[in-house]
C-alpha positions as protocol buffer text, in pm:
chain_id: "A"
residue {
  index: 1
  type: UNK
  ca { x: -4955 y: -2830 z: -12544 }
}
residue {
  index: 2
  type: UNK
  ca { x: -5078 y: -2562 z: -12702 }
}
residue {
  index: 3
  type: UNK
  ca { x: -5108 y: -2514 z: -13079 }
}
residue {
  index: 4
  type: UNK
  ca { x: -5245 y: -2149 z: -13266 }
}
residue {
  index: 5
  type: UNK
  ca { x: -5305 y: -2076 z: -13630 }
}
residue {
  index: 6
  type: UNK
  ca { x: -5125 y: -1727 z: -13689 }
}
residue {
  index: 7
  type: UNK
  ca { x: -5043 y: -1498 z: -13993 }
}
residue {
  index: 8
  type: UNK
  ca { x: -4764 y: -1261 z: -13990 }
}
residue {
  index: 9
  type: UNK
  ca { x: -4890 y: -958 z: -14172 }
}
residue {
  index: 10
  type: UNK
  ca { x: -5200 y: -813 z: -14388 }
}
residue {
  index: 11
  type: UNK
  ca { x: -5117 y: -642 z: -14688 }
}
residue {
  index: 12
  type: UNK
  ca { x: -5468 y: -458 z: -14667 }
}
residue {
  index: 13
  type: UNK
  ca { x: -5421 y: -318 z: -14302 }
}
residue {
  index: 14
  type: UNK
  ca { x: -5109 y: -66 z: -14238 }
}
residue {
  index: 15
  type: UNK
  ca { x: -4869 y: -279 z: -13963 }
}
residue {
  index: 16
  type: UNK
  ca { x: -5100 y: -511 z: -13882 }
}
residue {
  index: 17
  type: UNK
  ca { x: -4841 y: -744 z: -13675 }
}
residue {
  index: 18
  type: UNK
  ca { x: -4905 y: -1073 z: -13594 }
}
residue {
  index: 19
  type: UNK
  ca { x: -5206 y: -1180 z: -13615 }
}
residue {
  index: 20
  type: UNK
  ca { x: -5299 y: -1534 z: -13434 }
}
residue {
  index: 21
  type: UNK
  ca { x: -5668 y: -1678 z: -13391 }
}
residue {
  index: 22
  type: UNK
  ca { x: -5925 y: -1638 z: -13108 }
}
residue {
  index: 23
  type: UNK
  ca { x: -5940 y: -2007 z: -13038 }
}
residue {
  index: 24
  type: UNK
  ca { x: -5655 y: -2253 z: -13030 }
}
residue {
  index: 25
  type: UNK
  ca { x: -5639 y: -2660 z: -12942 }
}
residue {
  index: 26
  type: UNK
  ca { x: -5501 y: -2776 z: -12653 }
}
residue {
  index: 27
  type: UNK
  ca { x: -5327 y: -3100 z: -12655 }
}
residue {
  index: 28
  type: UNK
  ca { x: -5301 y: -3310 z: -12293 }
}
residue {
  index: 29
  type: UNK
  ca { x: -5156 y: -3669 z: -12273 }
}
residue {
  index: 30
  type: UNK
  ca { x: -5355 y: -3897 z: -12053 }
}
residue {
  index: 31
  type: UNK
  ca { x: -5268 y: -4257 z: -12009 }
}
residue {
  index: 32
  type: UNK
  ca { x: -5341 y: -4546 z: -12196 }
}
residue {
  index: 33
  type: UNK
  ca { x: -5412 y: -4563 z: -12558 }
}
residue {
  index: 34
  type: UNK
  ca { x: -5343 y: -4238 z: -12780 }
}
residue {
  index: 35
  type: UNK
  ca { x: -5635 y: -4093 z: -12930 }
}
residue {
  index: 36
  type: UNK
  ca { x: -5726 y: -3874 z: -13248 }
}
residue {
  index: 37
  type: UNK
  ca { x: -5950 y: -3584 z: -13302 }
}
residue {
  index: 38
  type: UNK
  ca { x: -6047 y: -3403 z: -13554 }
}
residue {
  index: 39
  type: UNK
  ca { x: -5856 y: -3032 z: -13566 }
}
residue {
  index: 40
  type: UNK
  ca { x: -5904 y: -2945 z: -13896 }
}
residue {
  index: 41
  type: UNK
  ca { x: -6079 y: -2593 z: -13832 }
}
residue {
  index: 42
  type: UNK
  ca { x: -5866 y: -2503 z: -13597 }
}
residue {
  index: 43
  type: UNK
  ca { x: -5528 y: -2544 z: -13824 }
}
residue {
  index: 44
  type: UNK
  ca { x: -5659 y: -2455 z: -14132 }
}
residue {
  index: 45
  type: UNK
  ca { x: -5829 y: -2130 z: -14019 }
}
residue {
  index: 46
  type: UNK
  ca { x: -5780 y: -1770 z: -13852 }
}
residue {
  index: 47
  type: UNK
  ca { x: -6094 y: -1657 z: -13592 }
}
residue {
  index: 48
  type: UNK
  ca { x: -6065 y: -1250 z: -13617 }
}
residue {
  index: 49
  type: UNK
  ca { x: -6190 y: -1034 z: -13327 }
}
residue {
  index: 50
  type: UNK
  ca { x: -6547 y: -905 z: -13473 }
}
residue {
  index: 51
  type: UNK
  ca { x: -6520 y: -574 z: -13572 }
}
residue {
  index: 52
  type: UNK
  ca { x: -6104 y: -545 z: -13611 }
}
residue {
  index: 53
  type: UNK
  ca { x: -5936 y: -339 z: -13862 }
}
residue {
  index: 54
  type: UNK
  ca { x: -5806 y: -697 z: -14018 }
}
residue {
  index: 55
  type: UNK
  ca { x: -6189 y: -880 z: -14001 }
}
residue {
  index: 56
  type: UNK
  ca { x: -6306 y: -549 z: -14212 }
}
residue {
  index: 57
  type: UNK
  ca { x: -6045 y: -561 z: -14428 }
}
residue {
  index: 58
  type: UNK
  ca { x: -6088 y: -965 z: -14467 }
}
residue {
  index: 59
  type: UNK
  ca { x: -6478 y: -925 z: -14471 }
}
residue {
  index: 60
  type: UNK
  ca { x: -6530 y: -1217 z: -14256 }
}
residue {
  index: 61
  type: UNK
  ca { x: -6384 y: -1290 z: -13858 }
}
residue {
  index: 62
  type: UNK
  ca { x: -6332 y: -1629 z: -14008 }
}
residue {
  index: 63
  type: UNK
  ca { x: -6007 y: -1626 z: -14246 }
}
residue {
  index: 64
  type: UNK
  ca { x: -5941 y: -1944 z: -14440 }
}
residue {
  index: 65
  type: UNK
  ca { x: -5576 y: -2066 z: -14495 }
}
residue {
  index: 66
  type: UNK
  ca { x: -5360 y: -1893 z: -14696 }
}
residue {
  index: 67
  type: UNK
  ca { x: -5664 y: -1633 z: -14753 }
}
residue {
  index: 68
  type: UNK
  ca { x: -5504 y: -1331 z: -15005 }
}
residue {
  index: 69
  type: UNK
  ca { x: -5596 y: -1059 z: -14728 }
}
residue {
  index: 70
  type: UNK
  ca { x: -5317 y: -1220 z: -14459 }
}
residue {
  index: 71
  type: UNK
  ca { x: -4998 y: -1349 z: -14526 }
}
residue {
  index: 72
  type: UNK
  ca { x: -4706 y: -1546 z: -14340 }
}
residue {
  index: 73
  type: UNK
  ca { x: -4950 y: -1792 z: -14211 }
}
residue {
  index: 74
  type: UNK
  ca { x: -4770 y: -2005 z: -13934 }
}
residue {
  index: 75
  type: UNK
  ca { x: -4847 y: -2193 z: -13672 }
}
residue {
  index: 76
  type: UNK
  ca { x: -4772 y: -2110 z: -13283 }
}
residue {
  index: 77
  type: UNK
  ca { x: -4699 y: -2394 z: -13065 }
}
residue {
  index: 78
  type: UNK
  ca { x: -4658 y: -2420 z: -12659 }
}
residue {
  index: 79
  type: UNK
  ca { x: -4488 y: -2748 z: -12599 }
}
residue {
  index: 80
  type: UNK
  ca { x: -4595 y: -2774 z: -12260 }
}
residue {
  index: 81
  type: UNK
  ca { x: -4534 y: -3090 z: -12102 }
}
residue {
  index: 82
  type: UNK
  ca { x: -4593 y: -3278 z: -12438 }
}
residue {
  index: 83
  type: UNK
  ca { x: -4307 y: -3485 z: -12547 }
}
residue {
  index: 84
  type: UNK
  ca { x: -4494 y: -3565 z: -12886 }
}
residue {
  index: 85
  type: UNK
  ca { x: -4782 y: -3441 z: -13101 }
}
residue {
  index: 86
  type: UNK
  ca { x: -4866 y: -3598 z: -13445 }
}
residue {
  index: 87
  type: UNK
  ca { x: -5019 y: -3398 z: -13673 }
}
residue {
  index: 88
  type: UNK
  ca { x: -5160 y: -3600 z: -13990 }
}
residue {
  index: 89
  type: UNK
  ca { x: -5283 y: -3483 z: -14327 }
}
residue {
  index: 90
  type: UNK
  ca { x: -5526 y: -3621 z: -14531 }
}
residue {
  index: 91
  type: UNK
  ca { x: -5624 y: -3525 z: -14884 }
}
residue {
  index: 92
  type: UNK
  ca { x: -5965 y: -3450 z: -14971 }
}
residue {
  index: 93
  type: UNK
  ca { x: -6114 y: -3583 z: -15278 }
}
residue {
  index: 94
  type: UNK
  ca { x: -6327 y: -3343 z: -15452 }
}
């Protein structure tokens, strides 16, 4: 499986689309004991191509969550083979 962060739209870039990351996790089931990692860059942020009308207009190629300059932030997932992915959230104390 396959799993993207993506944003839907930037309100500082004229039909700017969809807009997904440069890097993505990929998920694979082996056998024995399921394991956890760690995927928390990969959700919680959007890698821009360096130099794109959206990465000038966001000042950075990396966009955090729910950054002001995108919008419609989603996620894009391939189930490929995967009959189940957890996901867990944790919060962070200041």
């Amino acid at each position: 499986a396959k799993i993207t962060t993506c944003a839907t739209d930037s309100p500082l870039v004229a039909d700017a689309g969809t807009i997904c990351s440069t890097l993505h996790e990929v998920f694979v089931r082996g056998t024995g004991k399921s394991s956890f990692k760690n995927v928390t860059p990969a959700l919680t942020t959007i890698e821009l191509v360096d130099g794109s009308a959206v990465a000038l207009a966001c000042g950075s190629t990396t966009v955090s969550l729910f950054a002001t300059c995108l919008e419609g932030f989603f996620w894009q997932y391939d189930n490929n083979g995967l009959k189940l992915l957890q996901i867990r959230f944790y919060l962070n104390q200041p």
